[in-house]
Structures are given as structure tokens and as C-alpha cells.
DSSP file (Angstrom, degrees, kcal/mol; ACC not computed):
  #  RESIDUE AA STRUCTURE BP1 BP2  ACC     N-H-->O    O-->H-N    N-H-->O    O-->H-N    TCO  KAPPA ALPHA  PHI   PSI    X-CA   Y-CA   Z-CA
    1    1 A X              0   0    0      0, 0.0     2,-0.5     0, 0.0     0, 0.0   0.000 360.0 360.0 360.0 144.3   44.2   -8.6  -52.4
    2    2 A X        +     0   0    0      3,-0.1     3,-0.3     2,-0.0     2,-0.3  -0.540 360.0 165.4-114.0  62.5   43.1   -6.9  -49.1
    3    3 A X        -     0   0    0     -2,-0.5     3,-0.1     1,-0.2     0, 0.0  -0.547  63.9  -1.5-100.1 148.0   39.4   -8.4  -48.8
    4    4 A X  S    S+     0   0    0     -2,-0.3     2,-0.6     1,-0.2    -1,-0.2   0.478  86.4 147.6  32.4  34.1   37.5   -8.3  -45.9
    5    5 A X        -     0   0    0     -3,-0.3    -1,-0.2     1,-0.0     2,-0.1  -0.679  27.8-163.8 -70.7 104.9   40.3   -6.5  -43.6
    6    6 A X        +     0   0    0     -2,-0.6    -1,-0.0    -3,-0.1    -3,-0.0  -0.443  44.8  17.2 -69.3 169.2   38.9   -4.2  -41.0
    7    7 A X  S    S-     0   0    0     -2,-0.1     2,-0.4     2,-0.0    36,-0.1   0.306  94.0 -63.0  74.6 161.2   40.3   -1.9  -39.2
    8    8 A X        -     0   0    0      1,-0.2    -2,-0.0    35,-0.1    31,-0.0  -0.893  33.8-160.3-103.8 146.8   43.9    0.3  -39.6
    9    9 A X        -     0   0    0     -2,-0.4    -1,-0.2    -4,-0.0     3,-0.1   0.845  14.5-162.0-110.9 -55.1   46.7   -2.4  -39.4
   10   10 A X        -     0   0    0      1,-0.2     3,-0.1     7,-0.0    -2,-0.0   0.941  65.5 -74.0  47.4  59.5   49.5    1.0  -38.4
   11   11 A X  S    S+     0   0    0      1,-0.2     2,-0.3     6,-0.0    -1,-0.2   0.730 107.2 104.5  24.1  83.8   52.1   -1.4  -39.3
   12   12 A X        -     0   0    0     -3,-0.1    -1,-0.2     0, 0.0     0, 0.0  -0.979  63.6 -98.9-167.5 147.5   52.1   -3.6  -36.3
   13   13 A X     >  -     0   0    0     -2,-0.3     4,-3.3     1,-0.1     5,-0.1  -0.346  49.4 -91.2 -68.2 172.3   50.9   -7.1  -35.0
   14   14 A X  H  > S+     0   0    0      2,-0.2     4,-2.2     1,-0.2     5,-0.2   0.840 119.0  37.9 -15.7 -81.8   48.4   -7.7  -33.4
   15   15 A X  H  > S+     0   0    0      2,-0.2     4,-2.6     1,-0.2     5,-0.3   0.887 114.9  61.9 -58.7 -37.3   49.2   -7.4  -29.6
   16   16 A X  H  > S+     0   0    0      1,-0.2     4,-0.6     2,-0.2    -2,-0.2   0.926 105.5  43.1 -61.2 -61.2   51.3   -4.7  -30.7
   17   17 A X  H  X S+     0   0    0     -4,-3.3     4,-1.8     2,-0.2    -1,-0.2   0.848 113.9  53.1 -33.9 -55.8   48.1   -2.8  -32.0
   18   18 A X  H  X S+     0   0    0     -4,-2.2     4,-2.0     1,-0.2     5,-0.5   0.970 106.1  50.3 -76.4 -66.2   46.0   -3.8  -28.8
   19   19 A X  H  X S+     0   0    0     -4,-2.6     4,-1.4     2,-0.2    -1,-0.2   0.818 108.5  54.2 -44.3 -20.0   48.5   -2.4  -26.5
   20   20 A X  H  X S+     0   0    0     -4,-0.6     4,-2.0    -5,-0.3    -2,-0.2   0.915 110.8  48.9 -71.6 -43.9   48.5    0.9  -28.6
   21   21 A X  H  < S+     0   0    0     -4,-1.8     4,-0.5     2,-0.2    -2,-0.2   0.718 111.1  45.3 -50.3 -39.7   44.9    1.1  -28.2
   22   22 A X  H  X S+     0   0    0     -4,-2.0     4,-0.7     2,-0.2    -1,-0.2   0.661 113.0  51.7 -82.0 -53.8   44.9    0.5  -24.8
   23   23 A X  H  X S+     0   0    0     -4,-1.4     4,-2.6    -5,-0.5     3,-0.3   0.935 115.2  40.9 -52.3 -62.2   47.8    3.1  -24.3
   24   24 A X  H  X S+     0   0    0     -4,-2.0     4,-2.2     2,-0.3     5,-0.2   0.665 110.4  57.1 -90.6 -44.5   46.1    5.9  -26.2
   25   25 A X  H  > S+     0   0    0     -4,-0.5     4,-0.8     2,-0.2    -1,-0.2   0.745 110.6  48.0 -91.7  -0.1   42.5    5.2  -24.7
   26   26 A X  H >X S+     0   0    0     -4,-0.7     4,-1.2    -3,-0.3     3,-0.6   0.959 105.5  54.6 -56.1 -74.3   44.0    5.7  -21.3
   27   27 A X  H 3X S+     0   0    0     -4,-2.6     4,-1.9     1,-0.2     6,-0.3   0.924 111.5  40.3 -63.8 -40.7   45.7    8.6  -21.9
   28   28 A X  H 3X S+     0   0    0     -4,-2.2     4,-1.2     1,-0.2    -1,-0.2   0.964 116.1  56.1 -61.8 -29.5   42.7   10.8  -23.2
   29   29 A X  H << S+     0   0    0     -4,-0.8     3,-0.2    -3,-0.6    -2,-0.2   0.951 121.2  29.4 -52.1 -45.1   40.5    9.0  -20.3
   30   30 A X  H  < S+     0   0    0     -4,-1.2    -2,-0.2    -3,-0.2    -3,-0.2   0.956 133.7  33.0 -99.1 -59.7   43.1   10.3  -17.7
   31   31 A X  H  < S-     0   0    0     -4,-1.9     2,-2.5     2,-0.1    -2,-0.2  -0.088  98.1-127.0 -89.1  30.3   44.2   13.4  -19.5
   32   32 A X  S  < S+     0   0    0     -4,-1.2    83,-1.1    -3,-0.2     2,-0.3   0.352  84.5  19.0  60.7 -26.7   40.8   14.5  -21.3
   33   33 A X  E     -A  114   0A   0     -2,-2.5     2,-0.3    -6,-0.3    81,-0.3  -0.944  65.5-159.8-171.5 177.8   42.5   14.7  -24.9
   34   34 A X  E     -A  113   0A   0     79,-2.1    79,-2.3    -2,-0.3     2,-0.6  -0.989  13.9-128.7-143.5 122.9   45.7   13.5  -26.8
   35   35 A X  E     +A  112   0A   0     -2,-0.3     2,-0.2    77,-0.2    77,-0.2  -0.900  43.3 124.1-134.9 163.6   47.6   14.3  -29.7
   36   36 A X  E     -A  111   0A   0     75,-1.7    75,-1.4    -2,-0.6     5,-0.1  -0.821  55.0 -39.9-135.3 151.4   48.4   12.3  -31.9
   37   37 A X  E  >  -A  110   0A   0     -2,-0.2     4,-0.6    73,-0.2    -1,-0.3   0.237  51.5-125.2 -19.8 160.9   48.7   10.8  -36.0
   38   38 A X  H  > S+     0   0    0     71,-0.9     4,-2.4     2,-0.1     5,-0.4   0.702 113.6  56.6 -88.9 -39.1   45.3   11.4  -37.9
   39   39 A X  H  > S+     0   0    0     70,-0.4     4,-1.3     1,-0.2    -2,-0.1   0.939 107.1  41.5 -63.3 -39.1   45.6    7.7  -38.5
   40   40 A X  H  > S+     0   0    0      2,-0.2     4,-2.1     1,-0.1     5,-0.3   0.877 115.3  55.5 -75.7 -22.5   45.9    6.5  -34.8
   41   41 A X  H >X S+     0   0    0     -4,-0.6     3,-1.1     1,-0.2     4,-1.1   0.983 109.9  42.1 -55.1 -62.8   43.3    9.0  -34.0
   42   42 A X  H 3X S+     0   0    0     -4,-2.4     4,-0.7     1,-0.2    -1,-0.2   0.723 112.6  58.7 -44.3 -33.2   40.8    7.7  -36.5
   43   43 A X  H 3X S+     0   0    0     -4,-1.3     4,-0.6    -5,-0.4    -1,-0.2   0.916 111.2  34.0 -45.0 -65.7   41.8    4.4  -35.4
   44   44 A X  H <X S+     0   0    0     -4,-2.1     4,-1.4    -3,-1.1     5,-0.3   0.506 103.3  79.3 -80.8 -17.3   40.9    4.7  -31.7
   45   45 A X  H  X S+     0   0    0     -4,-1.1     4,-1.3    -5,-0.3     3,-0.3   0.919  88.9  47.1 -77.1 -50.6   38.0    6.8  -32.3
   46   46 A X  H  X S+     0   0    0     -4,-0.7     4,-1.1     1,-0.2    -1,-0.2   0.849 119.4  39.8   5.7 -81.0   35.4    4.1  -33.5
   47   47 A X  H  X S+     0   0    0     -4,-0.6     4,-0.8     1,-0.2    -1,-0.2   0.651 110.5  55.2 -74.4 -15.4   36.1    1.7  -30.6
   48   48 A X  H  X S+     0   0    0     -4,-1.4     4,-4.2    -3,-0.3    -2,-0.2   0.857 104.4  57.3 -86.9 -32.9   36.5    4.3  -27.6
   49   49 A X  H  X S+     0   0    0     -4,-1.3     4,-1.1    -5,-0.3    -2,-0.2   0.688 105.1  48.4 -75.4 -15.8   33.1    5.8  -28.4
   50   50 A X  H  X S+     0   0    0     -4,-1.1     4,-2.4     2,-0.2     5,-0.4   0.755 113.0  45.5 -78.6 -40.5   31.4    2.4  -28.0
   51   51 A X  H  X S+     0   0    0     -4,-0.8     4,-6.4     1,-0.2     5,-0.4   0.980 109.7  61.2 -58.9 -47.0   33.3    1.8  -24.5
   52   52 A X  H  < S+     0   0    0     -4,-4.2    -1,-0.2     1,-0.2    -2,-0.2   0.861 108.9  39.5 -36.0 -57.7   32.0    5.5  -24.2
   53   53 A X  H >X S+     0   0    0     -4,-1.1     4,-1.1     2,-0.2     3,-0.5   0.785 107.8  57.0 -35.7 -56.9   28.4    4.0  -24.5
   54   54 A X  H 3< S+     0   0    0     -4,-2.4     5,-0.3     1,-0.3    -2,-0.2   0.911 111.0  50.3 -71.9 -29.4   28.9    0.8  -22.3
   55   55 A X  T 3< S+     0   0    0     -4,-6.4    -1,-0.3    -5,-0.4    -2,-0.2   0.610  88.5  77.9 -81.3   9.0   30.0    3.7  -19.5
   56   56 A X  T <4 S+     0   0    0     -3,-0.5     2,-1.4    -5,-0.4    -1,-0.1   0.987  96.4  53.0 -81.4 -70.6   26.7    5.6  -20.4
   57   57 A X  S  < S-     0   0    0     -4,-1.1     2,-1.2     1,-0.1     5,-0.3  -0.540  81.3-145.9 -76.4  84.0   25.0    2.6  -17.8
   58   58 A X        +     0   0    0     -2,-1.4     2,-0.2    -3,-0.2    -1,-0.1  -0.159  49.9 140.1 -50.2  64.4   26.7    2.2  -14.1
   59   59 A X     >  -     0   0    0     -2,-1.2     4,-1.5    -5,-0.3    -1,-0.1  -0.551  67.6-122.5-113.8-175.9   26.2   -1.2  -14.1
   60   60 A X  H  > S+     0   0    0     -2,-0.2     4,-0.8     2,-0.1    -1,-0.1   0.952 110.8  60.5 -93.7 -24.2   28.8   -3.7  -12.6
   61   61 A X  H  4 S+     0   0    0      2,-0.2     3,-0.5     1,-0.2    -1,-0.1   0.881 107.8  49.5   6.1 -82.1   28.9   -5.6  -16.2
   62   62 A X  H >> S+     0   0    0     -5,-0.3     4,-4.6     1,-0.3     3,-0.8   0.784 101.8  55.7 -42.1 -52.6   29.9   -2.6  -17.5
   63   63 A X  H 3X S+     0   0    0     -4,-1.5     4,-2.8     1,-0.2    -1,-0.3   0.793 108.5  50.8 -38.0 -54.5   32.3   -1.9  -15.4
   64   64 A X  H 3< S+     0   0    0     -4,-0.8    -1,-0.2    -3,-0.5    -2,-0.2   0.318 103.8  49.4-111.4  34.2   33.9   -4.8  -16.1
   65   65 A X  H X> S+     0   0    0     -3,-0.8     4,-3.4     2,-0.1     3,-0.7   0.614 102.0  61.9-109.9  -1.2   34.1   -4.9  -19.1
   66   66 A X  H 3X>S+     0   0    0     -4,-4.6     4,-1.9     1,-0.2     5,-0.5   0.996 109.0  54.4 -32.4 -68.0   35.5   -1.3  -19.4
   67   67 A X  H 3<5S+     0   0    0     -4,-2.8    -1,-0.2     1,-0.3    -3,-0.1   0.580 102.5  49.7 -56.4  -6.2   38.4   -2.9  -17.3
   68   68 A X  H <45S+     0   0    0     -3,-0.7    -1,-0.3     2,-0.1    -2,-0.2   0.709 113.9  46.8-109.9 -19.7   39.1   -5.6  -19.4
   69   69 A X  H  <5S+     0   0    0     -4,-3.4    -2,-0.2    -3,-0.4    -3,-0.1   0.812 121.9  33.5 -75.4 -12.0   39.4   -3.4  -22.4
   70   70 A X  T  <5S-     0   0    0     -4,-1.9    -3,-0.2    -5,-0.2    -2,-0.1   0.647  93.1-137.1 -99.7 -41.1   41.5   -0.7  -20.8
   71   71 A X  S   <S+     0   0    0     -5,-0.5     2,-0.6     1,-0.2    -4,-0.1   0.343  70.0  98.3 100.9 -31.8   43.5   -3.0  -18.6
   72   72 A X     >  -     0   0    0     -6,-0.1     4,-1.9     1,-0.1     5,-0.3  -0.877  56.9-157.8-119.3 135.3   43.1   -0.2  -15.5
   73   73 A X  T  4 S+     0   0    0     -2,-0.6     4,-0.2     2,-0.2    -1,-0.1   0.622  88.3  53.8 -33.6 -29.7   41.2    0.1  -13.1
   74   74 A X  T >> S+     0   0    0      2,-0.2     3,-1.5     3,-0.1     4,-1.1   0.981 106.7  56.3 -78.0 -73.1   41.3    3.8  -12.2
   75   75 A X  H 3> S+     0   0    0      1,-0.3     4,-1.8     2,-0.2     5,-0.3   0.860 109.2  44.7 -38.7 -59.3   40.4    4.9  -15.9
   76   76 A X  H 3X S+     0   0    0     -4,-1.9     4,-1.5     2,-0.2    -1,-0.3   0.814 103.8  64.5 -73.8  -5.1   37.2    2.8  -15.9
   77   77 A X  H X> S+     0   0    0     -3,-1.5     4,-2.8    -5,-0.3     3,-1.0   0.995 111.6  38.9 -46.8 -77.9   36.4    4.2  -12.5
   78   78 A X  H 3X>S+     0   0    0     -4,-1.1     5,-1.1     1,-0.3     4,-0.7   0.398 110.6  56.0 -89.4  -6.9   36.2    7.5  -14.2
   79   79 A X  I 3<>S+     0   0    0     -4,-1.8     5,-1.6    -5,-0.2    -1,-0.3   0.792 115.1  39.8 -35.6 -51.2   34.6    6.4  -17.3
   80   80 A X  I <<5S+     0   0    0     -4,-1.5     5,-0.3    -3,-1.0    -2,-0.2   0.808 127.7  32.0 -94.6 -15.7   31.9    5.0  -15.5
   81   81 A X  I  <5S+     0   0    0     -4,-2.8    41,-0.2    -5,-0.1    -1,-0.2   0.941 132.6  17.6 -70.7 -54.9   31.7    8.0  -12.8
   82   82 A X  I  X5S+     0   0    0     -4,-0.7     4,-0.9    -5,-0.2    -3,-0.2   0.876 132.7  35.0-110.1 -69.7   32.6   11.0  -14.0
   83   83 A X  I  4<S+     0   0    0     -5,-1.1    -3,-0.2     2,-0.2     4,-0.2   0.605 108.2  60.1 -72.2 -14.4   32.2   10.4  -18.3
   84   84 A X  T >4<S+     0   0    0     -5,-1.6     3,-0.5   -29,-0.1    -1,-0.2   0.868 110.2  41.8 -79.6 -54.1   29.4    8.1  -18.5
   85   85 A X  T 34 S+     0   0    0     -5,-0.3     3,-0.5    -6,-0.2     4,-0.2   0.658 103.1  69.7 -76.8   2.3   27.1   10.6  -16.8
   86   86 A X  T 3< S+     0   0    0     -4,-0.9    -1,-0.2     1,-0.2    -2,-0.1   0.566 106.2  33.8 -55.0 -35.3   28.4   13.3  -18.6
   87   87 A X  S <  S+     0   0    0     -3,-0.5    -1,-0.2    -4,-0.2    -2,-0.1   0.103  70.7 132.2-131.1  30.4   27.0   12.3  -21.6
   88   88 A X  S    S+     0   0    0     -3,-0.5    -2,-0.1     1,-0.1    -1,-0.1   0.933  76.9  51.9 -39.6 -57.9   23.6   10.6  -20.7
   89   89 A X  S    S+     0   0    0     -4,-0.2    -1,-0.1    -3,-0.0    -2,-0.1   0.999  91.0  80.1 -73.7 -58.3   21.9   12.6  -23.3
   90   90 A X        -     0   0    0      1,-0.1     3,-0.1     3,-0.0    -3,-0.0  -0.207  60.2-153.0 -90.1 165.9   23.7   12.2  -26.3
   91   91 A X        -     0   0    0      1,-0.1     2,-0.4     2,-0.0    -1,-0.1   0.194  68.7 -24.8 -98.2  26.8   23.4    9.4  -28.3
   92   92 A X  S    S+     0   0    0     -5,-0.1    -1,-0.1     1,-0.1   -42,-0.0  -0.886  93.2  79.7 161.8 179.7   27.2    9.3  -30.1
   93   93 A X        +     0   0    0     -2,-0.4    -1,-0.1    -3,-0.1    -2,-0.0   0.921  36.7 154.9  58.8  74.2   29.7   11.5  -30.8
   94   94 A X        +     0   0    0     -3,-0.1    22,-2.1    21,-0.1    -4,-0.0   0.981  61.8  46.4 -79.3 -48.3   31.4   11.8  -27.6
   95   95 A X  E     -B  115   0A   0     20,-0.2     2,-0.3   -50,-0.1    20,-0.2  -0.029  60.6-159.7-110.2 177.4   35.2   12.9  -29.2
   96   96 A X  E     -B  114   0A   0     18,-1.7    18,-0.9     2,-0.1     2,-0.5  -0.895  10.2-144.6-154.2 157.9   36.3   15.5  -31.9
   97   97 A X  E     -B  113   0A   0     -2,-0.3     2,-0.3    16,-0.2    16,-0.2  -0.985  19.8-178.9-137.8 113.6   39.5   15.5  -33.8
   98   98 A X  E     -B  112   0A   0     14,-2.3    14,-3.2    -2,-0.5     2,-0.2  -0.897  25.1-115.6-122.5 140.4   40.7   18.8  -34.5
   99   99 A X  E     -B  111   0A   0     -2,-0.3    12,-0.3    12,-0.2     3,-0.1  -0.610  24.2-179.2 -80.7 149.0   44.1   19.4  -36.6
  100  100 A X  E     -     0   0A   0     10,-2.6    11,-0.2     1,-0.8     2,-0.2   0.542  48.2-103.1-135.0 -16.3   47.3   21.0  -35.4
  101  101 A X  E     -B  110   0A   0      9,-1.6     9,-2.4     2,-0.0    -1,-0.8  -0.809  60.1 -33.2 133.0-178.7   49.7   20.9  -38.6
  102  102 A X  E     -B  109   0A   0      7,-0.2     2,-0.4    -2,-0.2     7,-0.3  -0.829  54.5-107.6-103.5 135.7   52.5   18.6  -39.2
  103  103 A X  E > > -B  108   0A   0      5,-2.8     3,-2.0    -2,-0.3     5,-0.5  -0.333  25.3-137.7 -84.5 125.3   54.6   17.1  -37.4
  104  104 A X  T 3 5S+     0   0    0     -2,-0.4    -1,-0.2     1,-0.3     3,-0.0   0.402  92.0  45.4 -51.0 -27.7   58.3   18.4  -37.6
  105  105 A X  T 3 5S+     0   0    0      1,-0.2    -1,-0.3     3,-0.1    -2,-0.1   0.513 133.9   6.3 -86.8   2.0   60.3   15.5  -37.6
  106  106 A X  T < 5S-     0   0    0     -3,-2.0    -2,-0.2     2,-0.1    -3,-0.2   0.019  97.3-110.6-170.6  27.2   58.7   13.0  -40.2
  107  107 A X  T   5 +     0   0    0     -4,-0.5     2,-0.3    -5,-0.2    -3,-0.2   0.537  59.7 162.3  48.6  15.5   55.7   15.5  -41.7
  108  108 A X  E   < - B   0 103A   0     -5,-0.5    -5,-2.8    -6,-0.2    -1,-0.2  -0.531  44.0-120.0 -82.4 133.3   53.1   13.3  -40.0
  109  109 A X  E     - B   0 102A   0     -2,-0.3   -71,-0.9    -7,-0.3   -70,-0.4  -0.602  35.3-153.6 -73.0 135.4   49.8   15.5  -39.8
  110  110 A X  E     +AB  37 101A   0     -9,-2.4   -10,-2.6   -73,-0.2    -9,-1.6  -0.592  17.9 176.0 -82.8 158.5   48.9   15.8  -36.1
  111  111 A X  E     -AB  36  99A   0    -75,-1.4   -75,-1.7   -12,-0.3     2,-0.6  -0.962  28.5-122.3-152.7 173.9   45.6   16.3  -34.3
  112  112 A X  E     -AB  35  98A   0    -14,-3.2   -14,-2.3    -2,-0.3   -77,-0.2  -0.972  19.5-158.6-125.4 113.8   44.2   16.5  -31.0
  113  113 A X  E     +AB  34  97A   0    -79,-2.3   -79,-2.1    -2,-0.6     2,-0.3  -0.696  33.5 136.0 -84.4 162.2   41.5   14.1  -30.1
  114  114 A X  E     -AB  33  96A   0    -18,-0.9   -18,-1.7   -81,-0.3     2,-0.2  -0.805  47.0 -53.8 134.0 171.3   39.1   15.3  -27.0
  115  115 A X  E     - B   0  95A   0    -83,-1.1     2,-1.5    -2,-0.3   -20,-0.2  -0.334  25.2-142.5 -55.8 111.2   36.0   15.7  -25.7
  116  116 A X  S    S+     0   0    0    -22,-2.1     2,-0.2    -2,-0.2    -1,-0.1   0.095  92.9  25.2 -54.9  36.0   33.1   17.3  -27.0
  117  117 A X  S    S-     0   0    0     -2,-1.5    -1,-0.1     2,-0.0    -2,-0.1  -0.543 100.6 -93.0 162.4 117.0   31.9   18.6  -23.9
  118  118 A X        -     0   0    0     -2,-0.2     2,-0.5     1,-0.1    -2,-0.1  -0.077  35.9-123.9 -57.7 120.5   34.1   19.4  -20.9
  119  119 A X        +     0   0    0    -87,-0.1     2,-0.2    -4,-0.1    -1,-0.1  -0.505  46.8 148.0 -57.4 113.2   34.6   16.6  -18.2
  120  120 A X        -     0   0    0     -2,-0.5     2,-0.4   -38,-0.2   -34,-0.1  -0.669  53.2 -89.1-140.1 177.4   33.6   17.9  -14.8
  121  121 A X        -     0   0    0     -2,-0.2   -39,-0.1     1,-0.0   -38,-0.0  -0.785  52.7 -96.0-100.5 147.0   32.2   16.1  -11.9
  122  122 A X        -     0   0    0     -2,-0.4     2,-0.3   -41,-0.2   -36,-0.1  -0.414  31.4-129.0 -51.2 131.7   28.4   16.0  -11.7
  123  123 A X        +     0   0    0      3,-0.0     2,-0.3    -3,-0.0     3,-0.1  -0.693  37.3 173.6 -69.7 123.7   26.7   18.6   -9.7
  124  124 A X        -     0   0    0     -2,-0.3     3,-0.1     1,-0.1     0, 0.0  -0.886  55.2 -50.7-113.8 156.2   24.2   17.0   -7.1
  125  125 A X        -     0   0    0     -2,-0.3     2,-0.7     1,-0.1    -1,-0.1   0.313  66.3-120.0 -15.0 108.5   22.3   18.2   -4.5
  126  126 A X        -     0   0    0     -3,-0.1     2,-0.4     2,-0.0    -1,-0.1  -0.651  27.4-146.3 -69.8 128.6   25.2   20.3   -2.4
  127  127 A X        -     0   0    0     -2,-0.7     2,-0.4    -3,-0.1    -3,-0.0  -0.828  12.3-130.2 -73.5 130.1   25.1   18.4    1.2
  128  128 A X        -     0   0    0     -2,-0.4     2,-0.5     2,-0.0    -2,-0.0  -0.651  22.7-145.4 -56.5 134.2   25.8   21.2    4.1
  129  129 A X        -     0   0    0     -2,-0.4     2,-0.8     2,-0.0     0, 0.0  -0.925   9.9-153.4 -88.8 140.5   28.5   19.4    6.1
  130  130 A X        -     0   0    0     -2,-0.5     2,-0.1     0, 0.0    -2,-0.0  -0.931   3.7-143.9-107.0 126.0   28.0   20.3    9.6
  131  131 A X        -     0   0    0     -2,-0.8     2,-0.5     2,-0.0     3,-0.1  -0.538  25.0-123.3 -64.9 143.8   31.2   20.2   11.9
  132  132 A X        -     0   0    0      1,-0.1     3,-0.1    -2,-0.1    -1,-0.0  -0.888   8.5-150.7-100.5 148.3   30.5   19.0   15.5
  133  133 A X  S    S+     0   0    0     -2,-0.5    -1,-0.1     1,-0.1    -2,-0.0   0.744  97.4  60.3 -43.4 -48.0   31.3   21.1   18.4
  134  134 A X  S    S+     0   0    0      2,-0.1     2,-0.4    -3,-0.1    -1,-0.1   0.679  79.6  92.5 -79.7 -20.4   31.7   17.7   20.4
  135  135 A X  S    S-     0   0    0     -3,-0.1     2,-0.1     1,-0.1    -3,-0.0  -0.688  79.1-133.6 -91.6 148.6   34.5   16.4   18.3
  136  136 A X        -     0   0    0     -2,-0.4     2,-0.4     1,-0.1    -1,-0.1  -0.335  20.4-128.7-130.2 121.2   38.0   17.6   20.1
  137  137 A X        -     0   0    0     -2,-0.1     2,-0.8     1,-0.0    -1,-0.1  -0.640  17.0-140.7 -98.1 159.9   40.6   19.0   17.5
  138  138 A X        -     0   0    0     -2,-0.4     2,-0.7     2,-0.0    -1,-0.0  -0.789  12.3-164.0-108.7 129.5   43.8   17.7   17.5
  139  139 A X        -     0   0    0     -2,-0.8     2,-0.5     2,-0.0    -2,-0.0  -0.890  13.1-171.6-107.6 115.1   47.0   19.8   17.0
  140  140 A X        -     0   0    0     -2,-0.7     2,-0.2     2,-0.0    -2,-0.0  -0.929   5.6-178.5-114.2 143.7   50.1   17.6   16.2
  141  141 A X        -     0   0    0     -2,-0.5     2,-0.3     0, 0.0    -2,-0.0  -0.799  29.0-103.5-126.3 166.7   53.3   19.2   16.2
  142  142 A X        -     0   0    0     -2,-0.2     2,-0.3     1,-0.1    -2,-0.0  -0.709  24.7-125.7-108.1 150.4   56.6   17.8   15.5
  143  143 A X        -     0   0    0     -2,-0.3     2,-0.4     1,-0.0    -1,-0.1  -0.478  25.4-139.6 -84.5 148.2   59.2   17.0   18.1
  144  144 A X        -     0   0    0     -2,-0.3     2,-0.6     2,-0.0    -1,-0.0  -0.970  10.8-148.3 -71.8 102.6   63.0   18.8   17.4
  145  145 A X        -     0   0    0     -2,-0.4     2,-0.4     2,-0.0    -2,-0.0  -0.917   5.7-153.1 -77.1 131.3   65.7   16.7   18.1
  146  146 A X        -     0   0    0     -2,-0.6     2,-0.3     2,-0.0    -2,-0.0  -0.932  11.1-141.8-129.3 113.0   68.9   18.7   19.4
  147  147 A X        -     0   0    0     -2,-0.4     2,-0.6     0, 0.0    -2,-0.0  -0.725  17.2-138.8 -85.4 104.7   72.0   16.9   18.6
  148  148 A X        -     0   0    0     -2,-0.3     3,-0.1     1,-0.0    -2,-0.0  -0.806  16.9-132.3 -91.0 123.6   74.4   17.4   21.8
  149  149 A X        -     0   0    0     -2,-0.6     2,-0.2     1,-0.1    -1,-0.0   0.040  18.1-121.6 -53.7 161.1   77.9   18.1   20.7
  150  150 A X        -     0   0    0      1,-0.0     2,-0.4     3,-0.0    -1,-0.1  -0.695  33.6-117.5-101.2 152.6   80.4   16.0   22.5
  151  151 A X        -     0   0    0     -2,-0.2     2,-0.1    -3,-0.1    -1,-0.0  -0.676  30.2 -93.7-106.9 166.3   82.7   18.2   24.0
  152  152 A X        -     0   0    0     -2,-0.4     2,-0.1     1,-0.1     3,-0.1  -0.433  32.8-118.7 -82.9 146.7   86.4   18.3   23.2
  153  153 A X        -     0   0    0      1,-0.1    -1,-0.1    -2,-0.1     2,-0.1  -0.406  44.3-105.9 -76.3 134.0   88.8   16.2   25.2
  154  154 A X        -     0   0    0     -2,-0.1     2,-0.4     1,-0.0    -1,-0.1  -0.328  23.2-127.8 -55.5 137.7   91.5   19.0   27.0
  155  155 A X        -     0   0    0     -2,-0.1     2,-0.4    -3,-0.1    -1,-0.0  -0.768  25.8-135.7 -74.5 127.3   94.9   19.2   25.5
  156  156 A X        -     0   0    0     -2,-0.4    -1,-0.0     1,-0.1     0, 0.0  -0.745  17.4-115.9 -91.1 142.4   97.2   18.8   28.6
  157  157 A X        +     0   0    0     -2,-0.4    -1,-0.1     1,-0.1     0, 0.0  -0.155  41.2 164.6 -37.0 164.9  100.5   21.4   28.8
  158  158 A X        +     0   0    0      0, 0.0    -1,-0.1     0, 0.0    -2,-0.0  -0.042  54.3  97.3-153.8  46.2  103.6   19.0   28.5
  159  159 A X              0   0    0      1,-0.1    -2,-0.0     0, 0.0     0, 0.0   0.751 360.0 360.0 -88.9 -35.9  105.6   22.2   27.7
  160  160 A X              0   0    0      0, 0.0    -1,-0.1     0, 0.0    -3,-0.0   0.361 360.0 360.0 -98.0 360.0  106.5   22.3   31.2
């Protein structure tokens, strides 16, 4: 009997499992959607939308614990930058799982998990930049080197 078992097992241990997770919620952080099984989708979906939540609040907490559930730095950089304020108003349902048919080698139904709402950077205040006058622009060019051929040693006569 299979009593009080959470979670989808996807016929793996443990670490095996955690590394999948880990793999998978990377790639839609870094490339914005995935596809993938309906089973791993469903899988990941649950637990990425709580990390989704802990990036909501730019704290340094947060932060780390993004990184110790993803494992990279970069990606929770851009959870906590770029996806966390992105969805300050709502209160769940960050992802969607849309179906693309089955897959051709083994019949496994695919889908595409992504975002509800397209990742962009927040708009602030535009700053002008002003250039200064005073600072001196630099043109660097690249030197040529010119290879001198050696010239050929004369053939003496000895005909004669």
C-alpha cells in the first residue's frame, strides 16, 4: 500500500529526482518556458511556484534560499530581479501548461510549461544619461604586422 506518499516518484531516487527538479527549474528560469512530460511538468509546477513567491520579496533570505534550491546563482539573480517583480500583484499562478501532442518516439504527451505573463525587465523612471564633453574619446586601432620574407640565397653559375 502506497500511504502517505507525496509527491510524483518519475521512477527515480531521490537525488536523482532533486537534480531533475533542479535541472528543469533552471531551464524555464533561464529560458522563460520548457517542454516537457505532463508528469514532470505537474511535478515541478507546485514547488517552482512557491520559490516563485519567496522571489516576490527582494530580501537577502530570499535570495538565499532561491540559491540553495536551484543550485545557481545567476537564475536566482533573475528570479529575484527580473520575476519576482513581475508578478507583485498576483497572488499564485505564476506558470501555465499548455499541450503540444505526443511525443514521437515513446507516445509521451508533451506540454510547454511558461509563464503567464511575459518576462521583461521593469520599466523605471528612464534616467537621461548625459555624455561629458570633458571626457577624451579614445580610438584604439590594431597594429598590422608585416612578415618580411627572407630573401633567396643566389644560385652561383658553376657551368663555367
Amino acid at each position: 500500500m502506497r500511504k502517505s506518499v507525496y509527491g510524483y516518484r518519475l521512477s527515480r531516487n531521490s537525488n536523482q529526482r532533486k537534480a531533475l527538479f533542479k535541472g528543469l527549474m533552471n531551464a524555464l528560469i533561464m529560458r522563460e518556458g520548457i517542454e516537457t512530460t505532463i508528469t514532470k511538468a505537474k511535478a515541478i509546477k507546485g514547488p517552482f511556484e512557491k520559490l516563485v513567491t519567496k522571489a516576490k520579496d527582494n530580501t537577502i533570505t530570499a535570495r538565499r534560499t532561491l540559491i540553495a534550491k536551484l543550485g545557481m546563482e545567476n537564475t536566482a539573480a533573475k528570479m529575484v530581479e527580473l520575476i519576482g517583480p513581475r508578478f507583485k500583484d498576483r497572488s499564485g499562478g505564476y506558470t501555465r501548461i499548455i499541450k503540444i501532442g505526443p511525443r514521437h518516439g515513446d507516445n509521451a504527451l508533451m506540454v510547454r510549461l511558461e509563464f503567464v505573463e511575459e518576462i521583461k525587465p521593469v520599466e523605471t523612471k528612464a534616467v537621461k544619461k548625459v555624455e561629458s564633453s570633458q571626457s577624451p574619446k579614445i580610438k584604439v586601432t590594431r597594429k598590422t604586422v608585416v612578415k618580411k620574407e627572407k630573401p633567396e640565397p643566389k644560385k652561383e653559375d658553376k657551368s663555367a
